[in-house]
Each structure stands twice: as C-alpha cells, then as structure tokens.
C-alpha positions as CSV (number, residue, x, y, z in Angstrom):
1,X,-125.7,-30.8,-75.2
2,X,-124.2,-33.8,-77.0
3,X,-127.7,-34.3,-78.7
4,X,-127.5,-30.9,-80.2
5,X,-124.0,-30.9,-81.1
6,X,-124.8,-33.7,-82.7
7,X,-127.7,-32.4,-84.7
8,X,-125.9,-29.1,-85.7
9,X,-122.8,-31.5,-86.9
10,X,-125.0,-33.5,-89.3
11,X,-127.0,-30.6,-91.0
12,X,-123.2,-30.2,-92.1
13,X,-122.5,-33.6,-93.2
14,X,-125.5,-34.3,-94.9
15,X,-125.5,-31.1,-96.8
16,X,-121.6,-31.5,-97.9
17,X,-122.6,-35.0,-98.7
18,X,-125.2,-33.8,-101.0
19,X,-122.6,-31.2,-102.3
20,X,-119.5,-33.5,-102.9
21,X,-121.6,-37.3,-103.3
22,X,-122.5,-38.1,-107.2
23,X,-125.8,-39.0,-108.3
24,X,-126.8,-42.2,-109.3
25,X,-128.8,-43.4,-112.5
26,X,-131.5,-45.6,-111.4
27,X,-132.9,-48.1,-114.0
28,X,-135.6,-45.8,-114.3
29,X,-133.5,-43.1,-115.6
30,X,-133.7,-40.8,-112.6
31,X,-130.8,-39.9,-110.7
32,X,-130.9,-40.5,-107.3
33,X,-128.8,-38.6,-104.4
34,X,-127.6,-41.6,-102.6
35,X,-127.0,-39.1,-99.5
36,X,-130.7,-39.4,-98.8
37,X,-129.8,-42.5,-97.0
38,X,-128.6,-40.7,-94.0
39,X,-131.2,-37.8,-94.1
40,X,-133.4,-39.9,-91.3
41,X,-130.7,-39.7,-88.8
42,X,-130.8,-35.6,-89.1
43,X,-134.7,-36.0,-88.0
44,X,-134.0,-38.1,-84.7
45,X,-131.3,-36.7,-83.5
46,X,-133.3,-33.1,-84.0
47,X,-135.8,-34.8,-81.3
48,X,-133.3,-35.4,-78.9
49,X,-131.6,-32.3,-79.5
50,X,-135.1,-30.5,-78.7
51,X,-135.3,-32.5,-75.3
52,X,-132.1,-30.7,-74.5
53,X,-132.9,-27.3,-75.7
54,X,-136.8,-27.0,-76.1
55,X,-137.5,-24.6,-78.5
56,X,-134.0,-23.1,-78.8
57,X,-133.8,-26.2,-81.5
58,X,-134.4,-23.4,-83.9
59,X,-131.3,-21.9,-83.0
60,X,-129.4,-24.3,-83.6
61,X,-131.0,-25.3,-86.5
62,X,-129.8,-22.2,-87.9
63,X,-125.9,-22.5,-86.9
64,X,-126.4,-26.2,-89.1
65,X,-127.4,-24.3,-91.9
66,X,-124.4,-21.4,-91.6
67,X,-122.4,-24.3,-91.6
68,X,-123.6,-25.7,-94.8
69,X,-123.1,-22.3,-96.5
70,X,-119.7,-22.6,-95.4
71,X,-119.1,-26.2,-95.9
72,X,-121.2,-27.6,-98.7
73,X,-122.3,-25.0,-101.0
74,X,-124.8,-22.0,-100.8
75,X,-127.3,-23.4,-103.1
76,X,-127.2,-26.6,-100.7
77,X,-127.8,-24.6,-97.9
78,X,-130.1,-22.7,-98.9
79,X,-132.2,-25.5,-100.3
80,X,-131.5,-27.4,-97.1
81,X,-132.7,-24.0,-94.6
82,X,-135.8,-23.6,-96.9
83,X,-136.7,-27.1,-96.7
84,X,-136.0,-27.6,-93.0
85,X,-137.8,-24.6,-92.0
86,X,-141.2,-26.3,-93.6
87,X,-140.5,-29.5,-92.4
88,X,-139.1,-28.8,-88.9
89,X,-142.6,-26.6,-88.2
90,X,-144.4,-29.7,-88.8
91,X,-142.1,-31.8,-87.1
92,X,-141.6,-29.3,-84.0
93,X,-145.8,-28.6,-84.0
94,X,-146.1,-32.6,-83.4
95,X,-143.5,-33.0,-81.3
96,X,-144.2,-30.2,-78.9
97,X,-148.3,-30.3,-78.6
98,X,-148.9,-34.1,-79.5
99,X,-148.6,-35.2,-75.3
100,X,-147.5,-38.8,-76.2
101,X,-144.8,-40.5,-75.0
102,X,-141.6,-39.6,-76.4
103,X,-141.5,-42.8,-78.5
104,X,-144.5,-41.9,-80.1
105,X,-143.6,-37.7,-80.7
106,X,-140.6,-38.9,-82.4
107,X,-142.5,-41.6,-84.6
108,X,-145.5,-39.2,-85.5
109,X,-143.2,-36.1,-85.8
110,X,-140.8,-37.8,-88.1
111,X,-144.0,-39.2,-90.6
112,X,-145.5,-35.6,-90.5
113,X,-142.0,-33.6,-91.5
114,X,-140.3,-36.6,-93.5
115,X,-142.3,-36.4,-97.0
116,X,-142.4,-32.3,-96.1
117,X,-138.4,-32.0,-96.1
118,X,-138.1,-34.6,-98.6
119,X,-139.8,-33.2,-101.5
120,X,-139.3,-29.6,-101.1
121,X,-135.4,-30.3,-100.7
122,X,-135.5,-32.0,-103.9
123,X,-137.4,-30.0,-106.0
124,X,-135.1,-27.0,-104.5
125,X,-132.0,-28.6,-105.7
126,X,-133.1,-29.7,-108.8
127,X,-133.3,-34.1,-108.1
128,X,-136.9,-34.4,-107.4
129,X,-138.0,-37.8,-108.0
130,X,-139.8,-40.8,-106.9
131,X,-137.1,-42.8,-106.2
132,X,-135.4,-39.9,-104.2
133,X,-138.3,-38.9,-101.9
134,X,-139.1,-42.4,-101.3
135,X,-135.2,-43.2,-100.3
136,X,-135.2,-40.0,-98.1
137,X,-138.7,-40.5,-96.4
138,X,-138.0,-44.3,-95.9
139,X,-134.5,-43.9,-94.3
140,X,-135.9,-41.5,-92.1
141,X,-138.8,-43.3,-91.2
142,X,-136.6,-46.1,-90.7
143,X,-134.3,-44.2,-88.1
144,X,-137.6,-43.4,-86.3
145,X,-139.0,-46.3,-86.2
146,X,-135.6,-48.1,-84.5
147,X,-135.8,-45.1,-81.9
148,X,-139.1,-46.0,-81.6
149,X,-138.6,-49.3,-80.8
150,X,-135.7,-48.8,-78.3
151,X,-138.1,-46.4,-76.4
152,X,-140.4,-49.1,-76.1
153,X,-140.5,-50.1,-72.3
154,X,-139.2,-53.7,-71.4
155,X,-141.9,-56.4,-71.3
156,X,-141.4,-58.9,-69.3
C-alpha cells in the first residue's frame, strides 16, 4: 500500500504547496504557480497506486482531498477535488480499458488527464495561463514519460 500512501500524501503536498508557494511574474506578465512543477508526480504515482487498489483509487483519492481541506485551504481543495475528478475519469477510463502494457497505460493515461486537470485547476483557482498549463502538463508528462522509460523491457 506504499503506492497509495504515497498518492494520498502528495494530493496534500501539492495542494498546501499551492496554498503556501508565491506566484511568480513571468516576462510575459502572467504569474505562474511554480508548484505545477511537481503536479506530474501526483499522476504516476496515482497509476501505481491503482495497481494496488484497482478502482478503490477513488477512495483514496478522496481522503487526498479531505486532507487538502484540512491542510492547504478549502478553496484549494475544492479546486483540486473538482479538477481531479474530470481529470482522473479520463485518466482512470485509459488506464483501466486501454489493454496495453503498463508502460504504455501510464504514458496514454497521463497525456489524456494532464491538459484536463491542468486547466480546469487553474481556471478554478484563479491562475489560468499559458505558461501555467504548459508547466503543469509538461512536468507531468515528463514524470510519465521517465516511468515510461523505466518500464521499458531490457534490450539486449
């Protein structure tokens, strides 16, 4: 259960991060959440976690988000429950009914859910911008694509 403990423990984080961590001015002028960096981890570890768990992942997708009420703020965690809810169903619909290998579920189900959670976080908590969706969907894209890659079977 390490995988979901795990999962449950960085809904938390990332939400208090996103709570406590100040925004930064881009050149552009947009402020940018500099917490979206970690977002992609949330989204791999949530595959993992379901391998555990199988659909109970909901579950405990929930306890991450009484957490954040408790930890981060209630307008965080609400914004971060709405937006998960959205994006997990996509990412949970891929995962589960995809039949790839594992490396690929968590590759296809993090490109479906990333952009979803992303922007409707954003635009929840007031931040949504160009520079912020990208940084969110690229670092989770990012943590996917490593995972990915250390799925890959050996060659040699």
């Amino acid at each position: 259960m390490i995988w979901t403990a795990s999962y449950v423990a960085l809904i938390a984080l990332v939400n208090y991060g996103f709570s406590v961590v100040p925004l930064v001015k881009m050149p552009t002028g947009e402020m940018w959440p500099p917490m979206s960096l970690l977002v992609g981890l949330v989204f791999v570890v949530r595959d993992f976690a379901q391998r555990e768990v199988g659909h109970r992942i909901w579950f405990a997708m929930l306890v991450g988000a009484a957490l954040s009420w408790w930890m981060a703020s209630p307008f965080i965690a609400l914004a971060s429950a709405v937006a998960f809810l959205i994006s997990e169903a996509a990412d949970w619909a891929v995962y589960s009914y995809s039949n790839r290998p594992l490396a690929e579920r968590i590759l296809w189900s993090s490109a479906a859910s990333s952009p979803i959670d992303s922007i409707v976080f954003l635009a929840l908590i007031g931040h949504l911008s160009v520079s912020g969706v990208l940084a969110m969907v690229l670092s989770k894209m990012l943590g996917a694509l490593v995972v990915w890659r250390l799925l890959q079977p050996a060659k040699g």
